[in-house]
Z-matrix of the N, CA and C atoms (Angstrom, degrees):
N
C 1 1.451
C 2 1.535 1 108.14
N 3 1.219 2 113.31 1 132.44
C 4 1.481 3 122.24 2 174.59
C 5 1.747 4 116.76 3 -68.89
N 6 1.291 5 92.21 4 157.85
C 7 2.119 6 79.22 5 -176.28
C 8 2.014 7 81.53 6 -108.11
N 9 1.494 8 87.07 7 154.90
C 10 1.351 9 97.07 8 172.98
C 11 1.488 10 113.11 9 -91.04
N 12 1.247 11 120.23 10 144.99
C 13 1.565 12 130.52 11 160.77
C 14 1.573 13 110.57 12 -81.11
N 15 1.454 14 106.28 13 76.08
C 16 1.213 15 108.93 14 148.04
C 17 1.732 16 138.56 15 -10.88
N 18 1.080 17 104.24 16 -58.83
C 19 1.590 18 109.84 17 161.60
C 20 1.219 19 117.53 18 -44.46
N 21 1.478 20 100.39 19 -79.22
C 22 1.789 21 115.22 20 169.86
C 23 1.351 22 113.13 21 -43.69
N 24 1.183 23 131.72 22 -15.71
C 25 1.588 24 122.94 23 169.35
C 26 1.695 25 111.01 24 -75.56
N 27 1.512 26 108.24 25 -61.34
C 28 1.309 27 128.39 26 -170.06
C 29 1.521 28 103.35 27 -75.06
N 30 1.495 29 136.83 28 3.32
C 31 1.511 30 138.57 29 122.64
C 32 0.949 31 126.24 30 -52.03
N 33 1.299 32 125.31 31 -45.38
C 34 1.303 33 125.96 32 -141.74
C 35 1.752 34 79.19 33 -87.00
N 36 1.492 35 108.31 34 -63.94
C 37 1.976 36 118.97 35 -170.29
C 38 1.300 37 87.57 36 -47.87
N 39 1.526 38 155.82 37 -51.24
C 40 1.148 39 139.98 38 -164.53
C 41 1.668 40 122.31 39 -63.12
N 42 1.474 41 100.01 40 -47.31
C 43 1.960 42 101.64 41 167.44
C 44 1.360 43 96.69 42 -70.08
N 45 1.276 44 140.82 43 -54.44
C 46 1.639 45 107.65 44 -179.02
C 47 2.138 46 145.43 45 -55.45
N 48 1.942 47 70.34 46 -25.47
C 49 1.268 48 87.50 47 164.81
C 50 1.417 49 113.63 48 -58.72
N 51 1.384 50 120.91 49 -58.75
C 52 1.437 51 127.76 50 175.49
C 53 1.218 52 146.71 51 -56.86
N 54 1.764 53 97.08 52 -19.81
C 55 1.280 54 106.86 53 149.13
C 56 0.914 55 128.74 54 -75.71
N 57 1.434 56 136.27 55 -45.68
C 58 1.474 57 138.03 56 150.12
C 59 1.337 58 116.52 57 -25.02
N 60 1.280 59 134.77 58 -75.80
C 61 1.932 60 133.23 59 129.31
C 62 1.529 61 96.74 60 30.00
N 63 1.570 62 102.36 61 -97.67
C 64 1.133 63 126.07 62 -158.43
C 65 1.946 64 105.74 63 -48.57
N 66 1.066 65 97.03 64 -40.43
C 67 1.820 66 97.87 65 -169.13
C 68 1.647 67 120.84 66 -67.72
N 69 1.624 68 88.78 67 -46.15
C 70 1.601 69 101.76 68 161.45
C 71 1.559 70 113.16 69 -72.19
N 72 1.086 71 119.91 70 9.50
C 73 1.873 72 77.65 71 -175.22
C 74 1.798 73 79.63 72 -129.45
N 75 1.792 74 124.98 73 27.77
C 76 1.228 75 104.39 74 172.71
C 77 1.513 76 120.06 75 -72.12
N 78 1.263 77 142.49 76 -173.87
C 79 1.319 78 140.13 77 -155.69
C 80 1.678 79 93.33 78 -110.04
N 81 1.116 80 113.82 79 -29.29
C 82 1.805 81 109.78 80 179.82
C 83 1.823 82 100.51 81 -61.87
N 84 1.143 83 98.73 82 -43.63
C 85 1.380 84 120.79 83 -173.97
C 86 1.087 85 108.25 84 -36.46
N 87 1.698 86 115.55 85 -77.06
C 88 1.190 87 141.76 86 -179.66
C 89 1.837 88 122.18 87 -45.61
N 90 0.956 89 83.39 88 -47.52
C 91 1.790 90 112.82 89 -176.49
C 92 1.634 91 91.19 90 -70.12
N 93 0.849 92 131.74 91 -68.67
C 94 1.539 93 139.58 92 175.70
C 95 1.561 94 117.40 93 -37.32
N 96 1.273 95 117.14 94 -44.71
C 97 1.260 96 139.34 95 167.62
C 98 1.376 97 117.16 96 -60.22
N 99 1.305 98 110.21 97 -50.20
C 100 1.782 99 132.43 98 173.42
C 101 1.566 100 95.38 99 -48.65
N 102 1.375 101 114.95 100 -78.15
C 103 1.271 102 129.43 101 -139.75
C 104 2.130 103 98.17 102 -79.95
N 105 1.533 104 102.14 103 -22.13
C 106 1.619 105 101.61 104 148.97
C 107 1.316 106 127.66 105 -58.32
N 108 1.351 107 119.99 106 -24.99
C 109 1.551 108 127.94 107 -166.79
C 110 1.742 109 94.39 108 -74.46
N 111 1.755 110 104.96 109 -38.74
C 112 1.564 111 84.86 110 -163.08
C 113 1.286 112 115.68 111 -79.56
N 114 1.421 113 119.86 112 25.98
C 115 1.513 114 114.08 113 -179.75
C 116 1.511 115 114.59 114 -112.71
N 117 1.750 116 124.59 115 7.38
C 118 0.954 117 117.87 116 -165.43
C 119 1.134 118 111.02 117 -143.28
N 120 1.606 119 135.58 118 60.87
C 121 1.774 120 135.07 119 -166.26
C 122 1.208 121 104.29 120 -138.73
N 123 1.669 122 96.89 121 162.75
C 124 1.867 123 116.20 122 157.66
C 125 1.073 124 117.30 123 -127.06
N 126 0.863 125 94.51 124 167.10
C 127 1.906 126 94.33 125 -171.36
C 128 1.667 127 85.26 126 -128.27
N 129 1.634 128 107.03 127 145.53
C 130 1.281 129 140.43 128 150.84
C 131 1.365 130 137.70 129 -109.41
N 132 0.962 131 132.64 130 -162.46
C 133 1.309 132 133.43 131 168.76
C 134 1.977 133 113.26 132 -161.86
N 135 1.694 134 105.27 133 157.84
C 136 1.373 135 93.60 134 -162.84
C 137 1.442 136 117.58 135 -80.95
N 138 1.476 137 103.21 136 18.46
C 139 1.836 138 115.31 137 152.98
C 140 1.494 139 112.57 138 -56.12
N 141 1.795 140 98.53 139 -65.28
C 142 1.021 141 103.36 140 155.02
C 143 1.449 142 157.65 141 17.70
N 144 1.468 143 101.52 142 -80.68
C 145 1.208 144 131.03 143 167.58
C 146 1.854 145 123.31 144 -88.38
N 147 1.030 146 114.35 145 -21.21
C 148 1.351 147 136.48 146 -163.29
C 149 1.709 148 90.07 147 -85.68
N 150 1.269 149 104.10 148 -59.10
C 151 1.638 150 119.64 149 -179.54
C 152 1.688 151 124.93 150 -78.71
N 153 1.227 152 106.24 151 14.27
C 154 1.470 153 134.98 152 179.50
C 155 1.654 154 106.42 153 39.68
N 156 1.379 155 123.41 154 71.57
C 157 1.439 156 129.42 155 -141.94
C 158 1.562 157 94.67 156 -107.80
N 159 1.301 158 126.88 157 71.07
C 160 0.797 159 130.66 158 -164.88
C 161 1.645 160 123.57 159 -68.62
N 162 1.274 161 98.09 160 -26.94
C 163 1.380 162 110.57 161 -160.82
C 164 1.533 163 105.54 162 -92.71
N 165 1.725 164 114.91 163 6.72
C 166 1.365 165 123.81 164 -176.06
C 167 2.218 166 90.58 165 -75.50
N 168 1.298 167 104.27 166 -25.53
C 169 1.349 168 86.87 167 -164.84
C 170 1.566 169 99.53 168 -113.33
N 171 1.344 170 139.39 169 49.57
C 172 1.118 171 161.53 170 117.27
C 173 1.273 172 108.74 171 -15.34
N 174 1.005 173 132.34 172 -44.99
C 175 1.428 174 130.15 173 177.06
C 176 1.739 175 145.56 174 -93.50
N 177 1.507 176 99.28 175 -6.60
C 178 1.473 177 138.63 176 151.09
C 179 1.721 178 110.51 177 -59.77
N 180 1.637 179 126.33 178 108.34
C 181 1.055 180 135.70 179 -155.29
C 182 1.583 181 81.69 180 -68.54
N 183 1.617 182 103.55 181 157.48
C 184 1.297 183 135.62 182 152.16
C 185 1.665 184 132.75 183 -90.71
N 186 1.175 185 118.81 184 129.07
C 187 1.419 186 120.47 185 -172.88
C 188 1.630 187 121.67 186 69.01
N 189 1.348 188 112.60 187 2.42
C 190 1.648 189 118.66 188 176.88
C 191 1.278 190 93.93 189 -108.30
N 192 1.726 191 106.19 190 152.38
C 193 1.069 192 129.64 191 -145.42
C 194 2.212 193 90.34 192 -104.09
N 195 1.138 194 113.61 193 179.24
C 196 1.483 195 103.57 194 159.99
C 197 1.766 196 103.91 195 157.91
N 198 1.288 197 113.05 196 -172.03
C 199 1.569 198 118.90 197 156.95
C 200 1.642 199 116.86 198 -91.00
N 201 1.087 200 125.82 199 172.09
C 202 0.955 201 137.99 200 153.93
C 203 1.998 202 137.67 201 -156.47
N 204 1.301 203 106.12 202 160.63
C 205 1.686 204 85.37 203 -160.78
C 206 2.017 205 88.73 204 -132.00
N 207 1.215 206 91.58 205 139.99
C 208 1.676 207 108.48 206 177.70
C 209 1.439 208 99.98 207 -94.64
N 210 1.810 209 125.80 208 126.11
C 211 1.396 210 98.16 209 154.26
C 212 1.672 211 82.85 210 -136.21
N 213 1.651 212 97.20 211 179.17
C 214 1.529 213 119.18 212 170.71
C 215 1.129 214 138.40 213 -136.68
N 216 1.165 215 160.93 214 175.02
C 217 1.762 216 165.43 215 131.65
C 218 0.724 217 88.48 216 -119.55
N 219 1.842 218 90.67 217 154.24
C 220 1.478 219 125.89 218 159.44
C 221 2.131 220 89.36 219 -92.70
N 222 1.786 221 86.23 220 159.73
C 223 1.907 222 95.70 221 152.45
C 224 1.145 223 125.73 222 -33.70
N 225 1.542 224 119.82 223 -48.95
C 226 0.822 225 92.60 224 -170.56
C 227 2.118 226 82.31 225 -135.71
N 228 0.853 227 137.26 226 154.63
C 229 1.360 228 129.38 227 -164.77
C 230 1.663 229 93.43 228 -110.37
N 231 1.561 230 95.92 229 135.81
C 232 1.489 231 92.19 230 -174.53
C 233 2.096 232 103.06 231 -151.74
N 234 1.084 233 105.39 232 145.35
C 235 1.659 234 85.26 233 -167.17
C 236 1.608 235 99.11 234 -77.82
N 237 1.094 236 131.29 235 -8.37
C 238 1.444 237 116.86 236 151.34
C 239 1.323 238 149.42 237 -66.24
N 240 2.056 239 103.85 238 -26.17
C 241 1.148 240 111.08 239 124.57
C 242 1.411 241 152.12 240 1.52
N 243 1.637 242 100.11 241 -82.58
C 244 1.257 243 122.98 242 163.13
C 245 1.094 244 133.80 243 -67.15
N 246 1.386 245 124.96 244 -21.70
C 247 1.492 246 130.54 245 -171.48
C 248 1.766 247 102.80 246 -98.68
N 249 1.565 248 101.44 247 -9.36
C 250 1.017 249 92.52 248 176.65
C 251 1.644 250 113.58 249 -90.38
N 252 1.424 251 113.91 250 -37.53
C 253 1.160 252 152.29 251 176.61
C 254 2.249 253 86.10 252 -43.48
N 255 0.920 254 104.79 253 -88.23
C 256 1.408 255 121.23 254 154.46
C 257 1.926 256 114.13 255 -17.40
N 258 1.030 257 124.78 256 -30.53
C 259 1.293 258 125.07 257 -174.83
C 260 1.886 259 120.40 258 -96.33
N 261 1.677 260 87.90 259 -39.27
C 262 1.114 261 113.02 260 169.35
C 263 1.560 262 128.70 261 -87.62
N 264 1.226 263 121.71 262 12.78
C 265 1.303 264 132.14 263 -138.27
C 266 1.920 265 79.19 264 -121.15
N 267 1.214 266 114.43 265 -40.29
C 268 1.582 267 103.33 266 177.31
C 269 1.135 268 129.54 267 -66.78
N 270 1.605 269 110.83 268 -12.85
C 271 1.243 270 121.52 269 -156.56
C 272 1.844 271 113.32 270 -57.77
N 273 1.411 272 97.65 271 -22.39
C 274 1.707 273 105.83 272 -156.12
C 275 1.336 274 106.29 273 -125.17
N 276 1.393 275 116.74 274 109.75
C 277 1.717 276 140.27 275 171.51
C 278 1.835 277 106.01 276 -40.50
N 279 1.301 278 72.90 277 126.44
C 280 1.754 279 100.38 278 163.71
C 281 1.538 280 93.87 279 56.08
N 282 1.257 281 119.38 280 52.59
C 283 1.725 282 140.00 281 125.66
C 284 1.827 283 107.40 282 -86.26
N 285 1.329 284 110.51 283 147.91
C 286 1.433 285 121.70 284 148.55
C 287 1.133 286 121.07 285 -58.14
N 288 0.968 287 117.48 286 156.37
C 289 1.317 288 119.93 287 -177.16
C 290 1.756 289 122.80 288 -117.42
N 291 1.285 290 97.37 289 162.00
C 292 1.372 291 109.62 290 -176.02
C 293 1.608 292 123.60 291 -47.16
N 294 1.276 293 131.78 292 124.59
C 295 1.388 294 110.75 293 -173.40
C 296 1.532 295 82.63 294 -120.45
N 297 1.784 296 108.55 295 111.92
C 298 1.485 297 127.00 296 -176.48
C 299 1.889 298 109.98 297 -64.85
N 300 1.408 299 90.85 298 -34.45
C 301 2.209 300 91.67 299 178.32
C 302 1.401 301 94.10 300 -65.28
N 303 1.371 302 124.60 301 -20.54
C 304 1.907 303 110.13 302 -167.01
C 305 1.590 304 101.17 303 -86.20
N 306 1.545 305 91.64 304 -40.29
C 307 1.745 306 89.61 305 -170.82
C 308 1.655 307 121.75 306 -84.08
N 309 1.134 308 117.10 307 -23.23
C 310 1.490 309 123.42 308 148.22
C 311 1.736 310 109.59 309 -43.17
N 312 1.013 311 122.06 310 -29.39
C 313 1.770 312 115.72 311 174.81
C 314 1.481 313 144.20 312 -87.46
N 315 1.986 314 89.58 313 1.01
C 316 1.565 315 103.47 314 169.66
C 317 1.561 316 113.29 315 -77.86
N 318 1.089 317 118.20 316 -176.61
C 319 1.652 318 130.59 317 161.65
C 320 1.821 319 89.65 318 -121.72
N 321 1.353 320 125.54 319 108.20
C 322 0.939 321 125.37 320 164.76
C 323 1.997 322 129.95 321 -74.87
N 324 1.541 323 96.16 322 -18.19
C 325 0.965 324 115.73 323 140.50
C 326 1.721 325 154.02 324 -3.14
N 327 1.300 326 100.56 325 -55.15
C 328 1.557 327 132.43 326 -178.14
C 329 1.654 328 92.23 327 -95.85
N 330 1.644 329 90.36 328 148.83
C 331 1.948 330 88.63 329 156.69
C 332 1.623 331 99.36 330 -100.84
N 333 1.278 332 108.88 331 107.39
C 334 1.269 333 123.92 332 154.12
C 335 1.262 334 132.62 333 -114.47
N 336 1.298 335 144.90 334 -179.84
C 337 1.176 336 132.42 335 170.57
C 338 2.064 337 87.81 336 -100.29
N 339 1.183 338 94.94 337 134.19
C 340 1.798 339 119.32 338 156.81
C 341 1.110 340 116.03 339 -62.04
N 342 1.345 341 137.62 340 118.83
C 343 1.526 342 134.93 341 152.70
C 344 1.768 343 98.93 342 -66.52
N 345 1.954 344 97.81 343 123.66
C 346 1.353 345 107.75 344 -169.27
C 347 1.838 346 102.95 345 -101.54
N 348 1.172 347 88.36 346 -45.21
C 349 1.353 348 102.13 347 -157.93
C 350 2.044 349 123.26 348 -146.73
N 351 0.979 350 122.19 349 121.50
C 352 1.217 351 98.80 350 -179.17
C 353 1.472 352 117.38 351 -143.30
N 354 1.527 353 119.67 352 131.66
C 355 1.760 354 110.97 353 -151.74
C 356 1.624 355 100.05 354 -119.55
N 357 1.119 356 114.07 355 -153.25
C 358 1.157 357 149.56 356 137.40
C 359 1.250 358 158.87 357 -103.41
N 360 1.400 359 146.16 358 125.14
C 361 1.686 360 122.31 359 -178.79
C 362 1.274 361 109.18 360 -116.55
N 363 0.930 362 134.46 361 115.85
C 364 1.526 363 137.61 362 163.40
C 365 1.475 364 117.00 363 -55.30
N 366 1.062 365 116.50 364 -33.21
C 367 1.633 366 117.00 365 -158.10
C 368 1.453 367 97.64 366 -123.18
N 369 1.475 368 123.50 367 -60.52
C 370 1.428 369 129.57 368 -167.33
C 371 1.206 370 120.86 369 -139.56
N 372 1.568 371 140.18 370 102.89
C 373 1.318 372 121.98 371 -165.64
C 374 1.707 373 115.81 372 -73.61
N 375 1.346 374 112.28 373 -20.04
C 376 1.032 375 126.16 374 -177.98
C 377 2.062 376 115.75 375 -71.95
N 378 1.120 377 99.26 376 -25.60
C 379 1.390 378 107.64 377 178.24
C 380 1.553 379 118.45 378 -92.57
N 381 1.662 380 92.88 379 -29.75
C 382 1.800 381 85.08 380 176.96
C 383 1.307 382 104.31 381 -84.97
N 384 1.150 383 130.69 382 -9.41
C 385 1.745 384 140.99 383 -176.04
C 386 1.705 385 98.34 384 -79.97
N 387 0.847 386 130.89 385 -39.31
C 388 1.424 387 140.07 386 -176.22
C 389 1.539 388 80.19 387 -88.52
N 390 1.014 389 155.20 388 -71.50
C 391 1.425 390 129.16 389 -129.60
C 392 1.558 391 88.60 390 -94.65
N 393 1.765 392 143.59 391 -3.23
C 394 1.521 393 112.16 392 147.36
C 395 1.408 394 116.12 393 -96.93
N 396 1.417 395 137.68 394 22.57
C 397 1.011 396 132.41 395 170.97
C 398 1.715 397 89.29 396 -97.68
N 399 1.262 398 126.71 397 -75.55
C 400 1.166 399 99.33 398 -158.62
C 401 2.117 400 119.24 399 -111.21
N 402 1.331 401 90.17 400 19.77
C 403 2.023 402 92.23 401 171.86
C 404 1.889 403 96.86 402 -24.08
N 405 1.393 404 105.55 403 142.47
C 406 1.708 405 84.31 404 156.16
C 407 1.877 406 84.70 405 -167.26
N 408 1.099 407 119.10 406 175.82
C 409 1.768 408 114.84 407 -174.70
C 410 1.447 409 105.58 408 -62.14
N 411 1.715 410 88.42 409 146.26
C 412 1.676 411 88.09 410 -171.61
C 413 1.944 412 75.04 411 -129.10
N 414 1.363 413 113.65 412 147.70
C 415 1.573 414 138.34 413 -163.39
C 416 1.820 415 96.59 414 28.00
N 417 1.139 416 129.95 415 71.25
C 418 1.334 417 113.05 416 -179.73
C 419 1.382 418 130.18 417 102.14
N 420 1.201 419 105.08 418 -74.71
C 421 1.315 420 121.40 419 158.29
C 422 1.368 421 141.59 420 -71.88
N 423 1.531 422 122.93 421 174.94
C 424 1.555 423 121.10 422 178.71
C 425 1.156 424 99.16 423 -124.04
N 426 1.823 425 78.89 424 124.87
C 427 2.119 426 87.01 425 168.57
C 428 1.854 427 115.59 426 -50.29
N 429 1.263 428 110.06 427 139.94
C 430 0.995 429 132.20 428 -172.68
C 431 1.624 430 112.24 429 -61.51
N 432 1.015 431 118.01 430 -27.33
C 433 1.674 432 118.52 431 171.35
C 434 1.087 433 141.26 432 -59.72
N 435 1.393 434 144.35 433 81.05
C 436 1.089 435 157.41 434 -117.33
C 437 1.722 436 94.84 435 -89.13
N 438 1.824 437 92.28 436 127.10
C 439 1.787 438 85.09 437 -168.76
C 440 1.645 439 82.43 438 -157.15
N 441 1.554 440 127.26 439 171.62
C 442 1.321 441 123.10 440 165.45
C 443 1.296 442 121.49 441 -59.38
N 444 1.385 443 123.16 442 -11.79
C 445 1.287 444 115.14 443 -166.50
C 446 1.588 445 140.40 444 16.56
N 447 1.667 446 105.17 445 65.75
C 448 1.028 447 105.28 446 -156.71
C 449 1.735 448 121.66 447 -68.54
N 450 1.685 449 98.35 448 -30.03
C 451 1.610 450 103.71 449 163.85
C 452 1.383 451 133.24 450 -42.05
N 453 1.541 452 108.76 451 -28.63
C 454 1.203 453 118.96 452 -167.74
C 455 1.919 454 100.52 453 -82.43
N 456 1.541 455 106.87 454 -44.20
C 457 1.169 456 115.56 455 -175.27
C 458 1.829 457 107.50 456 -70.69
N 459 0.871 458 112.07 457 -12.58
C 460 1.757 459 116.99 458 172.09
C 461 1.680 460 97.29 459 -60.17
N 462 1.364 461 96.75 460 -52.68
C 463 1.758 462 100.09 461 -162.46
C 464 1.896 463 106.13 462 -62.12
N 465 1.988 464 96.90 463 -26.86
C 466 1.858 465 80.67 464 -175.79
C 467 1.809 466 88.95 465 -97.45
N 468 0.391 467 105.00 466 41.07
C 469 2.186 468 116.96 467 162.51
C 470 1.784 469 95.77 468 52.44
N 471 1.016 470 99.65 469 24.29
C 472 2.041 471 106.09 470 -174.46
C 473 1.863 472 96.75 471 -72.50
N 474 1.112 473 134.34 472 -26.93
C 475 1.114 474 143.89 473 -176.77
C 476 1.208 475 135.66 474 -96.95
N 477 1.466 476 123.55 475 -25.18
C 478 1.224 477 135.70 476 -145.18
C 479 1.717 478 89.55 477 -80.10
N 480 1.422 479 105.58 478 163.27
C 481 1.432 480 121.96 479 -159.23
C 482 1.451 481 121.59 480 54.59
N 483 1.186 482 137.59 481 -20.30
C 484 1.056 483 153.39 482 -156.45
C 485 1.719 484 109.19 483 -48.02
N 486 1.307 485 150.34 484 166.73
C 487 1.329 486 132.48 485 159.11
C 488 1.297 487 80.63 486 -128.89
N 489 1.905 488 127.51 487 155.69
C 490 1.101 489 131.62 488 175.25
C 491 1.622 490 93.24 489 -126.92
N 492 1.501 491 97.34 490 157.79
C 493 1.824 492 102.42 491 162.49
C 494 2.018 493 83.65 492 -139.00
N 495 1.939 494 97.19 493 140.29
C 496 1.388 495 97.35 494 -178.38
C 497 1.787 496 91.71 495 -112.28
N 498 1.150 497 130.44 496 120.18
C 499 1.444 498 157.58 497 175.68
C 500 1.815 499 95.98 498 -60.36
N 501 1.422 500 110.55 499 153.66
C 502 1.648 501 123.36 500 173.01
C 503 1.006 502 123.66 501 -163.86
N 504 1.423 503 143.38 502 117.69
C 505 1.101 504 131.08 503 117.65
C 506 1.339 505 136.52 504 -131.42
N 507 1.517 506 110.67 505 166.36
C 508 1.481 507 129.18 506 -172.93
C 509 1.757 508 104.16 507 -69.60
N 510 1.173 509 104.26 508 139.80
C 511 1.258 510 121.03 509 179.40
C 512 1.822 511 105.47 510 -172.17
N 513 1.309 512 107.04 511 114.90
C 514 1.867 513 113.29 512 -179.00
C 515 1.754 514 86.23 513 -124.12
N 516 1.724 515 75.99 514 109.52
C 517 1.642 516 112.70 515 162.73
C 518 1.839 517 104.73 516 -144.64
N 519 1.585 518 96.60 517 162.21
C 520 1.418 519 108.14 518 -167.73
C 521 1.810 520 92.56 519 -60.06
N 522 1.679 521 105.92 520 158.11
C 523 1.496 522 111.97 521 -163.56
C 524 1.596 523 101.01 522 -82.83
N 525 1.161 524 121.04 523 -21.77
C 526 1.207 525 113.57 524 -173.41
C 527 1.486 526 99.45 525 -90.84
N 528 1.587 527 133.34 526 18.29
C 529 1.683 528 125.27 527 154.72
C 530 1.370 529 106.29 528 -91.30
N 531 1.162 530 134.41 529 6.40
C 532 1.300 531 105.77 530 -158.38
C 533 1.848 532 102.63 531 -107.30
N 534 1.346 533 105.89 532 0.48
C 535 1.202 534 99.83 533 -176.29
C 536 1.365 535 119.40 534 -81.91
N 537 1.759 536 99.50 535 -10.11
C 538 1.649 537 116.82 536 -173.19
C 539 1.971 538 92.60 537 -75.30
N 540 1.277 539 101.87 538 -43.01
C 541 1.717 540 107.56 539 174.04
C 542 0.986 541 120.38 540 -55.25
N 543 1.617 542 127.09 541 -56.59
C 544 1.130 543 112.99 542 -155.77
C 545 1.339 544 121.94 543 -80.02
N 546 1.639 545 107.23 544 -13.42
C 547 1.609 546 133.84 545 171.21
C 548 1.370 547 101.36 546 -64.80
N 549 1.191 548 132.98 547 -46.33
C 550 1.719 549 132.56 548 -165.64
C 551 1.499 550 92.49 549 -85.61
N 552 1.376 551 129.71 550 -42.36
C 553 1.450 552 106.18 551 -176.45
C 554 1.208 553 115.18 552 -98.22
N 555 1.454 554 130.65 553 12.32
C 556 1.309 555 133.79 554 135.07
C 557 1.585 556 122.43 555 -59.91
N 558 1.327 557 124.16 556 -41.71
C 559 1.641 558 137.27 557 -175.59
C 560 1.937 559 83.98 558 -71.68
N 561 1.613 560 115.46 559 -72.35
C 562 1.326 561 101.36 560 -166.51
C 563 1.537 562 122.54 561 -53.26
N 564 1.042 563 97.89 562 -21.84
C 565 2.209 564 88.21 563 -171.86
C 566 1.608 565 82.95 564 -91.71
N 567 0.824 566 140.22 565 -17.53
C 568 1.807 567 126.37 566 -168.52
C 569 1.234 568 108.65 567 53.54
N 570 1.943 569 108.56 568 65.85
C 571 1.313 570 101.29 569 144.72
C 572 1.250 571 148.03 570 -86.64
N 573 1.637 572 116.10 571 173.32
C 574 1.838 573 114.04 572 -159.87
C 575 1.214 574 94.25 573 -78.77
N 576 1.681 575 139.36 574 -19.60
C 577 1.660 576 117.79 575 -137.55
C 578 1.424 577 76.23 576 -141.17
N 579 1.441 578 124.35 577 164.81
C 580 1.266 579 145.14 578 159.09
C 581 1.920 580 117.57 579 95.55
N 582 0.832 581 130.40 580 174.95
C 583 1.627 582 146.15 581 -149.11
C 584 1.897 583 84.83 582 -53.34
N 585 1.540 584 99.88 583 133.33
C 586 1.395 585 101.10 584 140.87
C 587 1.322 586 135.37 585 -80.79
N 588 1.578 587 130.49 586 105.38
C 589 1.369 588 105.57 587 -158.97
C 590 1.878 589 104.28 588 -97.91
């Protein structure tokens, strides 16, 4: 039996790793991915959420894996709005946080919808979508899983008026690619909340 060169193994998995790297993070890629998002959403509102409306997201597949993108308006969109939206937005543990170079780059201005947020699901898109709409303390505490928790942010008034649309799609790739995704289609939509990469 031959002995393996360790090194030469953990080279070899490293250039493949990087090619893989390389494939996902091309810009056709990305763009392709984007322009999938706009074919698959619901929109709510922070009634919505307030009223634990569960059955608004009934239609978000179960047990498939994919990206997904959070955005919002206010009624009427106003950059005071936002800065307020922005002020209040720290108030509540184990949310992401604000990335101020992203949010300095809207025109709050326009009624548009905001790119808020945009993740990943490994397992279920439908469950991690439910678990940032409504995470909220369970005996006391807050589950530890870092999600928007938007219920929680209702209570520090960071949300209120808000209209949301939650973005989807299916995509089954190994779980440890998707973080290369959800970072590039976080950088491409220029969202306000989540990892600076």
């Amino acid at each position: 039996m031959s002995k393996v060169d360790i090194t030469q193994v953990i080279c070899d998995i490293n250039k493949k790793f990087t090619a893989i790297k390389s494939e996902l993070t091309k810009s056709d890629l990305i763009i392709s991915i984007s322009d999938c998002l706009e074919q698959h959403y619901i929109c709510f509102s922070y009634n919505d959420v307030i009223n634990k409306s569960y059955s608004k997201f009934d239609t978000i597949p179960k047990n498939k894996k994919g990206i997904y993108l959070f955005e919002g308006k206010y009624k009427t969109n106003s950059k005071n709005n936002w800065e307020y939206f922005k002020d209040k937005w720290k108030l509540v543990d184990y949310t992401p946080d604000i990335v101020y170079a992203r949010h300095k780059e809207h025109d709050y201005s326009v009624d548009v919808y905001i790119p808020l947020y945009a993740g990943a699901a490994t397992k279920s898109i439908s469950e991690r979508i439910l678990q940032h709409v409504f995470a909220e303390k369970k005996n006391g505490f807050l589950k530890s899983t870092s999600a928007l928790r938007l219920h929680q942010h209702i209570q520090q008034d960071a949300v209120f008026n808000l209209e949301f649309k939650v973005k989807y799609v299916e995509i089954d790739i190994a779980k440890e690619l998707f973080p290369i995704l959800e970072n590039r289609i976080r950088e491409y939509r220029n969202c306000i909340i989540g990892k600076n990469t």
